[in-house]
TORRODREN-749282 format. One record per atom (N, C-alpha, C, O, CB): atom name; residue in one letter; residue number from 1; x, y, z. Coordinates in nm, 2 decimals, decimal comma, padded with zeros to 4 digits. Glycine has a CB too. Layout:
N
atom:rest:nr:px:py:pz
CA:A:NUM:X:Y:Z
...
//
This chain:
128
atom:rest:nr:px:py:pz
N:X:1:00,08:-00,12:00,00
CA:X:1:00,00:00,00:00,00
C:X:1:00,09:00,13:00,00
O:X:1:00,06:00,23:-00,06
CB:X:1:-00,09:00,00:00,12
N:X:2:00,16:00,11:00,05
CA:X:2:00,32:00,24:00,07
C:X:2:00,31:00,28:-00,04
O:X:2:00,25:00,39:-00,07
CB:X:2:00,52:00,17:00,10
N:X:3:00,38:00,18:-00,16
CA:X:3:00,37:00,20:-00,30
C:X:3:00,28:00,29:-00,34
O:X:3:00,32:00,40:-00,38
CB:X:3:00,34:00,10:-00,36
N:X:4:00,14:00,26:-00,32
CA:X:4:00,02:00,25:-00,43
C:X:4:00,00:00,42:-00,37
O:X:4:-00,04:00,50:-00,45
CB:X:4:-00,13:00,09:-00,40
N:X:5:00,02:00,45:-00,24
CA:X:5:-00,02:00,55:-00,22
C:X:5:00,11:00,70:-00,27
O:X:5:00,08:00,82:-00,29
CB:X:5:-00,07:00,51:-00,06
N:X:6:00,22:00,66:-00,28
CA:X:6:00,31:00,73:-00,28
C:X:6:00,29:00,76:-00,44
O:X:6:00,34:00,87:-00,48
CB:X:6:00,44:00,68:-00,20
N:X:7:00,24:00,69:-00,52
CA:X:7:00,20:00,66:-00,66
C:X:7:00,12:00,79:-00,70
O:X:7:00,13:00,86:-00,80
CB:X:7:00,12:00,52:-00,67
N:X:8:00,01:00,81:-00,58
CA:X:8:-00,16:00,86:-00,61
C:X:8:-00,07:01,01:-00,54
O:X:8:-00,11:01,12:-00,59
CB:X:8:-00,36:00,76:-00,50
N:X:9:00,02:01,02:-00,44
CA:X:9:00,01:01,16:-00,40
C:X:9:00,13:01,25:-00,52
O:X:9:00,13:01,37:-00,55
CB:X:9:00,06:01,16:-00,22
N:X:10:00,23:01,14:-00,57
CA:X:10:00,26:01,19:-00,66
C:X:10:00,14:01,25:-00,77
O:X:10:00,11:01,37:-00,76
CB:X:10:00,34:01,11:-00,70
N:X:11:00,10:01,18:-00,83
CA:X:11:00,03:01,23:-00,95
C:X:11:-00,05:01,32:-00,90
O:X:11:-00,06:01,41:-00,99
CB:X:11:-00,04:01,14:-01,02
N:X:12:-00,15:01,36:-00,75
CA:X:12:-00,14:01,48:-00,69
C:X:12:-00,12:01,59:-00,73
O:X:12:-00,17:01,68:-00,79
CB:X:12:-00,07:01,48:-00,62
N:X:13:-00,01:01,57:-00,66
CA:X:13:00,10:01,70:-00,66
C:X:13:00,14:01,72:-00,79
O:X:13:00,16:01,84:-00,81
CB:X:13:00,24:01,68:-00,56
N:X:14:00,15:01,65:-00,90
CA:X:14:00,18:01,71:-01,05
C:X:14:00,07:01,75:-01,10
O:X:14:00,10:01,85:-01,16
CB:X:14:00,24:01,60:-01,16
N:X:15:-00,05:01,74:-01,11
CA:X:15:-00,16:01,77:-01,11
C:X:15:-00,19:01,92:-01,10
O:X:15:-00,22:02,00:-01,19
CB:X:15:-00,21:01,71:-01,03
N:X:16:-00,18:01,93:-00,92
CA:X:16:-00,20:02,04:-00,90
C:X:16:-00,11:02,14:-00,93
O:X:16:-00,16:02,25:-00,93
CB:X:16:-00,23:02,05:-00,80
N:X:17:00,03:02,14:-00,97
CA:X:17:00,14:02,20:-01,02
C:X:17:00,12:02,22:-01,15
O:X:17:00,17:02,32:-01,20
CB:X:17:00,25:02,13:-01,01
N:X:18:00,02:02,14:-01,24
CA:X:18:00,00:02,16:-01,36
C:X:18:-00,14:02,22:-01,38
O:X:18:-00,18:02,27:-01,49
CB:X:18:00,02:02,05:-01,43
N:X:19:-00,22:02,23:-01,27
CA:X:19:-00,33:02,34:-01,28
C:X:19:-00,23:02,45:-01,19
O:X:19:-00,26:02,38:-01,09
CB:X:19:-00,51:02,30:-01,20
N:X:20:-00,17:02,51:-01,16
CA:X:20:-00,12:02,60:-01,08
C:X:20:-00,04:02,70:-01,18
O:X:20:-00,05:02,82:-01,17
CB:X:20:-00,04:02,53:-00,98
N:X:21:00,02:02,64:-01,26
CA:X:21:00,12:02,69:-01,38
C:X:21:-00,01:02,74:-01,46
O:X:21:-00,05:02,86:-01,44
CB:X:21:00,23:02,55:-01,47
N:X:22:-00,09:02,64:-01,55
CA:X:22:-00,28:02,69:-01,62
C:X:22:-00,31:02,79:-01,56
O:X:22:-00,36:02,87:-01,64
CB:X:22:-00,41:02,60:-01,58
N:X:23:-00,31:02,82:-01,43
CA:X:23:-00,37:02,91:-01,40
C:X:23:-00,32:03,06:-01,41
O:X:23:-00,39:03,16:-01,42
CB:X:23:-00,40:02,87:-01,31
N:X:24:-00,17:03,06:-01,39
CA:X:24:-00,07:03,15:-01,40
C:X:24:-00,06:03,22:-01,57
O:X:24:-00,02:03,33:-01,61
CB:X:24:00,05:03,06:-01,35
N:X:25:-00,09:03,11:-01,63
CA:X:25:-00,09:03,14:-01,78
C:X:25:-00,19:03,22:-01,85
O:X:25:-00,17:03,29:-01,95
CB:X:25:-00,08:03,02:-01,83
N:X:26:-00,30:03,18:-01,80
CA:X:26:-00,41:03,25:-01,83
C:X:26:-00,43:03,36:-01,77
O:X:26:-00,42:03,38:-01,65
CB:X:26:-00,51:03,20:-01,81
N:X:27:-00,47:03,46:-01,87
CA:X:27:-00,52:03,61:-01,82
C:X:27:-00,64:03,64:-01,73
O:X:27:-00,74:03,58:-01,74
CB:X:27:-00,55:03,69:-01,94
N:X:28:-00,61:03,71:-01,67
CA:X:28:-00,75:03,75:-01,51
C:X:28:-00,81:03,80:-01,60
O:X:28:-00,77:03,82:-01,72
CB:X:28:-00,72:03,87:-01,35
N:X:29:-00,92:03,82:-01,55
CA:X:29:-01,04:03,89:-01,65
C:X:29:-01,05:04,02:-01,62
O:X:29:-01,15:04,07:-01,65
CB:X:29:-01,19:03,84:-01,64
N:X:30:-00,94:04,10:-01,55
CA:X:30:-00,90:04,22:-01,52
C:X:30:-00,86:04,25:-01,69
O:X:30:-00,93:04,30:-01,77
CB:X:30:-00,78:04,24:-01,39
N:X:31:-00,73:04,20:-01,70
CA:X:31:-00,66:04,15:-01,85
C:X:31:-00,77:04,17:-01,98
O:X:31:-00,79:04,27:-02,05
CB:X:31:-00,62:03,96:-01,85
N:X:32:-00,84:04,04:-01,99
CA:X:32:-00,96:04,06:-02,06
C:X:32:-01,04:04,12:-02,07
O:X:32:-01,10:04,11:-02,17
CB:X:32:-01,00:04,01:-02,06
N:X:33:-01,08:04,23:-01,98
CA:X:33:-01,18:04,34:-01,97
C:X:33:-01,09:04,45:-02,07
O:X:33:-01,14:04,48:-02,18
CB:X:33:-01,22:04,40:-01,78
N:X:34:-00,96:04,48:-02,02
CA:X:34:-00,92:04,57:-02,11
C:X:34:-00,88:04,56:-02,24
O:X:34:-00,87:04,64:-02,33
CB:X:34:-00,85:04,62:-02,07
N:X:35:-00,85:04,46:-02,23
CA:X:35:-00,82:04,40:-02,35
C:X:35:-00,96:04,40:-02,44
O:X:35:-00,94:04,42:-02,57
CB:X:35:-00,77:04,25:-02,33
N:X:36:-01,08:04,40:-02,41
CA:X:36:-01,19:04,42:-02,49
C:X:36:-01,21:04,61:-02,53
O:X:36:-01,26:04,67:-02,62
CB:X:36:-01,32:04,34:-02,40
N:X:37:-01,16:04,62:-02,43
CA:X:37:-01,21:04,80:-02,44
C:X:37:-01,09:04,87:-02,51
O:X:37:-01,09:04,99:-02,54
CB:X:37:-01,24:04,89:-02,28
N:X:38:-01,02:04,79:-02,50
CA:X:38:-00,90:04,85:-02,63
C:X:38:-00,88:04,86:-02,77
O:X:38:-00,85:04,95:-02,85
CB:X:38:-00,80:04,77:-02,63
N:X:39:-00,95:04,70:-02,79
CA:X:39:-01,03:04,68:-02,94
C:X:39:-01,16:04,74:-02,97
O:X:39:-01,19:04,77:-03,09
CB:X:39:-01,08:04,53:-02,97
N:X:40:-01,23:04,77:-02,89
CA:X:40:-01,35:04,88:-02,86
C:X:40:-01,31:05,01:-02,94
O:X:40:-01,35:05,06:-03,05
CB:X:40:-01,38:04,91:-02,67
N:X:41:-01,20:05,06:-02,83
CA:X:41:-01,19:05,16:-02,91
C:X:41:-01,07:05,20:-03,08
O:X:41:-01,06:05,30:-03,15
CB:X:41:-01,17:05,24:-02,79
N:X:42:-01,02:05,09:-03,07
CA:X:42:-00,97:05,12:-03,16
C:X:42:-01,08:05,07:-03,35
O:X:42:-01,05:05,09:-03,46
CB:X:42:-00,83:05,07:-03,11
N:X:43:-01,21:04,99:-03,28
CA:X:43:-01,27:04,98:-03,41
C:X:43:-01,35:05,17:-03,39
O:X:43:-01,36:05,25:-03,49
CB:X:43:-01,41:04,80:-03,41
N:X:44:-01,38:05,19:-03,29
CA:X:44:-01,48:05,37:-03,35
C:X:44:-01,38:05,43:-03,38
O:X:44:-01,39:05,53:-03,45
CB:X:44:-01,58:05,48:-03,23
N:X:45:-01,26:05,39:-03,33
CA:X:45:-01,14:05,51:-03,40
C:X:45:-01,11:05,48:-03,54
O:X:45:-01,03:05,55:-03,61
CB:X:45:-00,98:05,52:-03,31
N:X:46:-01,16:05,37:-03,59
CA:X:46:-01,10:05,31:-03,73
C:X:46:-01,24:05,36:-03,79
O:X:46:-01,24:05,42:-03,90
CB:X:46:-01,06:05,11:-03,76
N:X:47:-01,38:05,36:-03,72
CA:X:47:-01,50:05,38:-03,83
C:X:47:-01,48:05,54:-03,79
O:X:47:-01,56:05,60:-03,86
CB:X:47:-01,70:05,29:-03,80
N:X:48:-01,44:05,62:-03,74
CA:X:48:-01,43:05,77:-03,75
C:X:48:-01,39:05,81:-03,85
O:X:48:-01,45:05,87:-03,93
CB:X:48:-01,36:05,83:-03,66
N:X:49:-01,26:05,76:-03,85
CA:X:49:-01,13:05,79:-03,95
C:X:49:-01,20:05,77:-04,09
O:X:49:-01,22:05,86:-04,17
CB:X:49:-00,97:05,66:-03,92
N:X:50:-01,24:05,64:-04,11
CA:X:50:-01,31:05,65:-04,21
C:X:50:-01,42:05,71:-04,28
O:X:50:-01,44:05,70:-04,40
CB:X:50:-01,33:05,59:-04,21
N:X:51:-01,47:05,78:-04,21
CA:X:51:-01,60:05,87:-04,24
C:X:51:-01,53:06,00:-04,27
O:X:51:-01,55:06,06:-04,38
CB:X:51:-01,73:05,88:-04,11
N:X:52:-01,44:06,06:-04,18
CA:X:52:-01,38:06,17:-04,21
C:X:52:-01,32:06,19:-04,33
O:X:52:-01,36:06,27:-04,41
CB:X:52:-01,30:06,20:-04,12
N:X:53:-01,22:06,09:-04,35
CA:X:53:-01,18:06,02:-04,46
C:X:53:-01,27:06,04:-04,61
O:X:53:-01,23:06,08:-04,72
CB:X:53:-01,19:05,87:-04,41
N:X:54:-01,35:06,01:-04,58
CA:X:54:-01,49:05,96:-04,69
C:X:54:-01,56:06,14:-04,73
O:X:54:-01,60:06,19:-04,84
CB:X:54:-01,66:05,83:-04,56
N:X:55:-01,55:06,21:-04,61
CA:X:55:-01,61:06,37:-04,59
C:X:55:-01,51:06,47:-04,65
O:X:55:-01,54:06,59:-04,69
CB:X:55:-01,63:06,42:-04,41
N:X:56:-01,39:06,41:-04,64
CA:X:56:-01,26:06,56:-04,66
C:X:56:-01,18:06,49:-04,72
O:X:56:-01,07:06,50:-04,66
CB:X:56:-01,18:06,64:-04,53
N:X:57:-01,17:06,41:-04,85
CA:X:57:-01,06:06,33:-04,90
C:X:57:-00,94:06,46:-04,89
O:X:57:-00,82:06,43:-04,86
CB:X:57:-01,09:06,26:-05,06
N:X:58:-00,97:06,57:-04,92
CA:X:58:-00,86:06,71:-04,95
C:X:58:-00,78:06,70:-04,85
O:X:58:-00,67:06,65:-04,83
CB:X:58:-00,93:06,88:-04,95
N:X:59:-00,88:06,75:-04,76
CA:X:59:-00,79:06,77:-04,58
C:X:59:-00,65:06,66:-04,56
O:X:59:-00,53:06,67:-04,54
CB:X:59:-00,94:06,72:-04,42
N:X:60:-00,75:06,52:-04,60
CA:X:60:-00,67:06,41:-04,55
C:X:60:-00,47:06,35:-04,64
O:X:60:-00,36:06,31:-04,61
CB:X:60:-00,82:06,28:-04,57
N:X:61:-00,58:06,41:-04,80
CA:X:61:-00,45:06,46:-04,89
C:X:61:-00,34:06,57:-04,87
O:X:61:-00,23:06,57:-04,92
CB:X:61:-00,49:06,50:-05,01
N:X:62:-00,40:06,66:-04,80
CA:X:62:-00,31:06,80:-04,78
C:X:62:-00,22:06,69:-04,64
O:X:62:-00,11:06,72:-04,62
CB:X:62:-00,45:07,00:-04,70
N:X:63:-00,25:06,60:-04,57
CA:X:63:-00,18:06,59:-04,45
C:X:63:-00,12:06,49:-04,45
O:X:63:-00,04:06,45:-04,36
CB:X:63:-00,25:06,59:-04,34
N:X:64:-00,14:06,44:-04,56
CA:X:64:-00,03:06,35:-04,61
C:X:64:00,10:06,38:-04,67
O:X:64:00,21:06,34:-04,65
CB:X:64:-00,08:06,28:-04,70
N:X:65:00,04:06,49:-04,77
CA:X:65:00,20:06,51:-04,85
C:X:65:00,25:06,60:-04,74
O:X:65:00,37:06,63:-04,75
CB:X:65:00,20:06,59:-05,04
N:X:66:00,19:06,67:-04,63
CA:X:66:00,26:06,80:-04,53
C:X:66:00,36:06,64:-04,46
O:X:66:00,47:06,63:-04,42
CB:X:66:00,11:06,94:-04,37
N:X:67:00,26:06,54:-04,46
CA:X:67:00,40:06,43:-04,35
C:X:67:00,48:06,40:-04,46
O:X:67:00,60:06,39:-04,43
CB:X:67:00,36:06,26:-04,25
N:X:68:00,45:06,38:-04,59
CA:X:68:00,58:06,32:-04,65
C:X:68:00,66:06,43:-04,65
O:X:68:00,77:06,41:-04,59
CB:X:68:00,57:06,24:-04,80
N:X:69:00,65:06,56:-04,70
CA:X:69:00,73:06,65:-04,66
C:X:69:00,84:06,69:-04,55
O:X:69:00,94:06,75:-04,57
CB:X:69:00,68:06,71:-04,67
N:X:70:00,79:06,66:-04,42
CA:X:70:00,85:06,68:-04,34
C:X:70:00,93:06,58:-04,33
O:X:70:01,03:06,59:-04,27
CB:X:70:00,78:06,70:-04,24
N:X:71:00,90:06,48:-04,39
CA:X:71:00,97:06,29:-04,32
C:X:71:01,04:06,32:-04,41
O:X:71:01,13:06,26:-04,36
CB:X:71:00,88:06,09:-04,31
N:X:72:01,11:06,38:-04,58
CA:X:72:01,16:06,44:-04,70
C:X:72:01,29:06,53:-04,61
O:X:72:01,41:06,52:-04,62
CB:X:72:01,01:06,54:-04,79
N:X:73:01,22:06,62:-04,53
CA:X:73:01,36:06,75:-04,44
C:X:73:01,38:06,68:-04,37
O:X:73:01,50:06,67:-04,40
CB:X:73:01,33:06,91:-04,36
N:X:74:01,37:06,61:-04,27
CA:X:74:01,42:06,53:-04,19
C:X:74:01,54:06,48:-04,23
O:X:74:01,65:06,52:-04,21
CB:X:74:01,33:06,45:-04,16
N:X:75:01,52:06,37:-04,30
CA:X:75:01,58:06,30:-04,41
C:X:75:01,69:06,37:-04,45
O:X:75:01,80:06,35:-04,41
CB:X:75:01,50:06,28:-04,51
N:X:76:01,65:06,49:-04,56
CA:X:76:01,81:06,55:-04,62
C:X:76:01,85:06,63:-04,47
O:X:76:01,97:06,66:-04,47
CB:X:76:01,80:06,70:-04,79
N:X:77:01,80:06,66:-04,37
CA:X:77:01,91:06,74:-04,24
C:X:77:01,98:06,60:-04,20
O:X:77:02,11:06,59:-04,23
CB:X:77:01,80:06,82:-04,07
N:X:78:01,93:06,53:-04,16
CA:X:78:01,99:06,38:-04,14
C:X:78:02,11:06,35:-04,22
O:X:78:02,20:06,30:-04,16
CB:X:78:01,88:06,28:-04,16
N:X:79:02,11:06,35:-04,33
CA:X:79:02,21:06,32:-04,46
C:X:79:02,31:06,45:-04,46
O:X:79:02,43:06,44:-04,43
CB:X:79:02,12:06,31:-04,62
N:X:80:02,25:06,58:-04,49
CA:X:80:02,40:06,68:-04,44
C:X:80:02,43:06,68:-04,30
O:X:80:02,55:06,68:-04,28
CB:X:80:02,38:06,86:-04,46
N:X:81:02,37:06,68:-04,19
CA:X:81:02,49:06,63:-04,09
C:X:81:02,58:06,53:-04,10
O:X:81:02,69:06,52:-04,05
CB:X:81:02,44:06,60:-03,99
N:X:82:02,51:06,43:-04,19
CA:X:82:02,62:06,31:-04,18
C:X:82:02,72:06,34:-04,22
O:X:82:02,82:06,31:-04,16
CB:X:82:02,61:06,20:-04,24
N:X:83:02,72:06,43:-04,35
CA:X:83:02,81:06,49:-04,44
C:X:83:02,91:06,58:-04,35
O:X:83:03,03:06,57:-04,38
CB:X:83:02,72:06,58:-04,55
N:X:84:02,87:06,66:-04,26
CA:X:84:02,91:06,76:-04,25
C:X:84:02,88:06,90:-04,31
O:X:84:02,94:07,01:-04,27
CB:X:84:03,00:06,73:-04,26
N:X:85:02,77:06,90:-04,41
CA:X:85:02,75:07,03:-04,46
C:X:85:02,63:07,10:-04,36
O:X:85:02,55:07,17:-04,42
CB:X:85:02,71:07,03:-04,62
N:X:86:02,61:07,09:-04,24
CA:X:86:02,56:07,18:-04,14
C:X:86:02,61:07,27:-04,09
O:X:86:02,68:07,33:-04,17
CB:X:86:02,53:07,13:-04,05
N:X:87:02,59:07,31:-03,99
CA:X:87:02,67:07,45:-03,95
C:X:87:02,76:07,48:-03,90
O:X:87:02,81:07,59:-03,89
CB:X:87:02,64:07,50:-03,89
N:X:88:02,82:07,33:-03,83
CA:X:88:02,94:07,30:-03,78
C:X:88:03,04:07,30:-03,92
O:X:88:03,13:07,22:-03,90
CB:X:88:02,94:07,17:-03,69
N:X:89:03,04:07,35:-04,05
CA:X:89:03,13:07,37:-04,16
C:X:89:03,29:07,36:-04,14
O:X:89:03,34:07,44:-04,06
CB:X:89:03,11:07,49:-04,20
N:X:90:03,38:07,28:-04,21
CA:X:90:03,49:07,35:-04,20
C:X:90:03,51:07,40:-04,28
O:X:90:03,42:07,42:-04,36
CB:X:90:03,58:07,30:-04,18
N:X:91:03,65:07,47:-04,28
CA:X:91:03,70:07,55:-04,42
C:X:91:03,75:07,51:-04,51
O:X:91:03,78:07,39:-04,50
CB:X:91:03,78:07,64:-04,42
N:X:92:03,77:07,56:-04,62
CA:X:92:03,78:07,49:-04,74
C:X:92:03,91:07,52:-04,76
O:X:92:03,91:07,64:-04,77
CB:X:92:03,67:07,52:-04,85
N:X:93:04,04:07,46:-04,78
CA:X:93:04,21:07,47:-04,81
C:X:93:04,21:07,51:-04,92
O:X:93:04,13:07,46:-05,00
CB:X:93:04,31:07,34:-04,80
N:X:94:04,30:07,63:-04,95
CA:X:94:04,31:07,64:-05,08
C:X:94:04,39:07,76:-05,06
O:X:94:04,42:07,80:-04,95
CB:X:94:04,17:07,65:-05,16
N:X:95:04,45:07,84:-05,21
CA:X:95:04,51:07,94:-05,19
C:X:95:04,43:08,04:-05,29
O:X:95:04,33:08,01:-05,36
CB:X:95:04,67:07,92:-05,23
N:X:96:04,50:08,22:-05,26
CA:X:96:04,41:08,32:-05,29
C:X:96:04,50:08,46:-05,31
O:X:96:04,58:08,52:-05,24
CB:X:96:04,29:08,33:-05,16
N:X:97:04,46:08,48:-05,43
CA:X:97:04,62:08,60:-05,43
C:X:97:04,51:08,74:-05,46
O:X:97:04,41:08,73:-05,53
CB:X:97:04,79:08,57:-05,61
N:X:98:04,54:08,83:-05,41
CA:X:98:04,52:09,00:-05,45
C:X:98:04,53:09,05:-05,53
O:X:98:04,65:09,07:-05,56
CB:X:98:04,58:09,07:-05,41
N:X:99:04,41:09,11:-05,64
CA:X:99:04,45:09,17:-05,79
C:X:99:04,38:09,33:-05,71
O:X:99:04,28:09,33:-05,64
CB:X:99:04,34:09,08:-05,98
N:X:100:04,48:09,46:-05,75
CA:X:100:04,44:09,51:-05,77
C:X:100:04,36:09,59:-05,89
O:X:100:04,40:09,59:-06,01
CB:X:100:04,50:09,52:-05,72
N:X:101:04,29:09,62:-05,85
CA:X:101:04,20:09,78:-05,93
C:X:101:04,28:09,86:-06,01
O:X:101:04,37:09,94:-05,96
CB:X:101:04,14:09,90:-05,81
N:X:102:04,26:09,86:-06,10
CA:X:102:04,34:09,98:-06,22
C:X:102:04,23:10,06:-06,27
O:X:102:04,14:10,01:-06,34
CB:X:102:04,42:09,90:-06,36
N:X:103:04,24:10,18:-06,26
CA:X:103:04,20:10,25:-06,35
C:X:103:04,18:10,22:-06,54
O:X:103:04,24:10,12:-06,60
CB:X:103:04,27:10,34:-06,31
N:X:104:04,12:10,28:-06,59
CA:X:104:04,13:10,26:-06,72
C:X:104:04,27:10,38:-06,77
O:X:104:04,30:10,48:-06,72
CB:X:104:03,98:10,28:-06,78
N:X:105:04,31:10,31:-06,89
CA:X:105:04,42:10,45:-06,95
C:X:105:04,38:10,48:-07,08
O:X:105:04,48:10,52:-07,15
CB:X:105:04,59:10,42:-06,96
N:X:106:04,25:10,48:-07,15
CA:X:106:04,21:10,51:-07,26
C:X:106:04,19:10,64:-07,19
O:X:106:04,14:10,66:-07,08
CB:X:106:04,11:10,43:-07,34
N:X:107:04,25:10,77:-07,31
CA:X:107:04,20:10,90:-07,29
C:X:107:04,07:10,93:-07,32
O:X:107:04,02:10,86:-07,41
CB:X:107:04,27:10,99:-07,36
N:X:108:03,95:11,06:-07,23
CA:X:108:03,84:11,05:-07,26
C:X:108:03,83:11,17:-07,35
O:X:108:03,90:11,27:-07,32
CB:X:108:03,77:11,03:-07,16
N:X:109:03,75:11,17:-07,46
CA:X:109:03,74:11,25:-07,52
C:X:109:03,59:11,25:-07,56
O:X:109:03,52:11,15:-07,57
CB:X:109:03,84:11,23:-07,62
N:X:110:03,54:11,44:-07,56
CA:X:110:03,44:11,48:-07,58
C:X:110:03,38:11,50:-07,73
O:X:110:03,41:11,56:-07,83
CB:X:110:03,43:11,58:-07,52
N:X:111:03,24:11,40:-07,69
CA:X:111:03,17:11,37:-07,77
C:X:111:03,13:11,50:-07,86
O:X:111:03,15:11,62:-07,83
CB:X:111:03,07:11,30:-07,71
N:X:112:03,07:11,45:-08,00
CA:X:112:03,02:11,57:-08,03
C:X:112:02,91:11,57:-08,01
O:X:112:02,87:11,69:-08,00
CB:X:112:03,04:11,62:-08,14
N:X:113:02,81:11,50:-08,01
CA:X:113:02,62:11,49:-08,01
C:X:113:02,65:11,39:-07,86
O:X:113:02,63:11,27:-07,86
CB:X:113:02,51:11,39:-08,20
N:X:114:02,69:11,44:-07,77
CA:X:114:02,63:11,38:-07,61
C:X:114:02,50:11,35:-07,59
O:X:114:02,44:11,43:-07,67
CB:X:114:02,64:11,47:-07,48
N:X:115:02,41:11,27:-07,53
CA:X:115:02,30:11,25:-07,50
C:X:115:02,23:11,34:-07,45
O:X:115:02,11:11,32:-07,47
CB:X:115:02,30:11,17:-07,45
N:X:116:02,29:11,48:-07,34
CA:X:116:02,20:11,53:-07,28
C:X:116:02,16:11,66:-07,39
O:X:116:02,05:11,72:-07,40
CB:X:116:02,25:11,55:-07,12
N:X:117:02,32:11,68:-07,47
CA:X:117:02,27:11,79:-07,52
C:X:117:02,21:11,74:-07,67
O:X:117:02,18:11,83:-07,75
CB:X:117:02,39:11,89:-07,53
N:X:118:02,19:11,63:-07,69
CA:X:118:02,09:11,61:-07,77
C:X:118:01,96:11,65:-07,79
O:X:118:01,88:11,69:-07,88
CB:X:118:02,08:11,52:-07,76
N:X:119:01,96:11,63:-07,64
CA:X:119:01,82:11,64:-07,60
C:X:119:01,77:11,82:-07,58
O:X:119:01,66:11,87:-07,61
CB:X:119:01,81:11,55:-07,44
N:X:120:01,88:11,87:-07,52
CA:X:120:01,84:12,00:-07,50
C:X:120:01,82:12,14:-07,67
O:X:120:01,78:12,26:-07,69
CB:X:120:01,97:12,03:-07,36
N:X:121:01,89:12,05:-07,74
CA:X:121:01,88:12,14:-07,88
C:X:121:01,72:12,06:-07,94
O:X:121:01,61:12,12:-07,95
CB:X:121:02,06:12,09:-08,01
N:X:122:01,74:11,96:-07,95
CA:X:122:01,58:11,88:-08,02
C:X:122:01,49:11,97:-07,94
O:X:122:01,40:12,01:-08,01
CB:X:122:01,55:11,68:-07,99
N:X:123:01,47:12,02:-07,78
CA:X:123:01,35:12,07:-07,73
C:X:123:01,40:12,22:-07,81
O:X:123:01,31:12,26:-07,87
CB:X:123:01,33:12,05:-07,53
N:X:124:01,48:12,29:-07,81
CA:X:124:01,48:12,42:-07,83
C:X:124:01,44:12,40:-07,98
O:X:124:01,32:12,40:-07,99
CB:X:124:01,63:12,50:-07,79
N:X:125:01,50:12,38:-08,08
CA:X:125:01,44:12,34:-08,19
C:X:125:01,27:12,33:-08,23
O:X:125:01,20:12,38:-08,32
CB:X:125:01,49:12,22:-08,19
N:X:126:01,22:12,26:-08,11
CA:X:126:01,04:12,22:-08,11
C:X:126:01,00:12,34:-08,07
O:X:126:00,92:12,37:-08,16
CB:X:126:00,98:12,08:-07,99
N:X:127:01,01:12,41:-08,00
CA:X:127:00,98:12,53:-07,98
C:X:127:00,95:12,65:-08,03
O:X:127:00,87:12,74:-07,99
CB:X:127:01,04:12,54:-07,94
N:X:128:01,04:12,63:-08,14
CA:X:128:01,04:12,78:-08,20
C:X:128:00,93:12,79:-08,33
O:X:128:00,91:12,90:-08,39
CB:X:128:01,21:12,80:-08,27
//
């Protein structure tokens, strides 16, 4: 009987160790309560979206290309920093020599029909 019984309290005790663990595994219905009101709300937030969606295709187009735009600058700031062409710049090595300014050396010489006195003989002319 030693046997037979040390047999039955084993299987017992694995038993209840294997409803014990089952039970550990399974979610409280704390778990499941939110878990329902999560999906709750994310189906009226999916039939909202949709109707709005359905009401203002414009709006919803204008806020699309404003994110791809932004996710677009992001992007190239992200790429010139990598670069280094941000503001932290270095300088660029190179050499640079000084030309001066010369005057011109063609002599100037007066016109005979200048523009202004063109103008002032043609009005005296009209005049008379």
């Amino acid at each position: 009987m030693n046997r037979i019984e040390s047999i039955s309290e084993r299987a017992l005790e694995l038993a209840s160790s294997m409803g014990s663990n089952v039970r550990h595994a399974l979610p409280t219905a704390g778990q499941l309560l939110g878990a329902g009101a999560k999906l709750g709300v994310l189906k009226t937030g999916a039939r909202v979206a949709g109707t709005f969606v359905r009401r203002n295709p414009a709006v919803v187009a204008a806020a699309v290309a404003g994110a791809g735009l932004l996710w677009y600058a992001a992007r190239r700031r992200a790429k010139q920093a990598e670069q280094g062409n941000g503001r932290n710049r270095e300088a660029i090595e190179g050499s640079a020599r000084r030309v001066e300014a010369k005057r011109a050396t063609t002599p100037r010489t007066k016109r005979a029909g200048s523009r202004s006195g063109a103008r002032t003989n043609a009005g005296a002319t009209a005049k008379t």
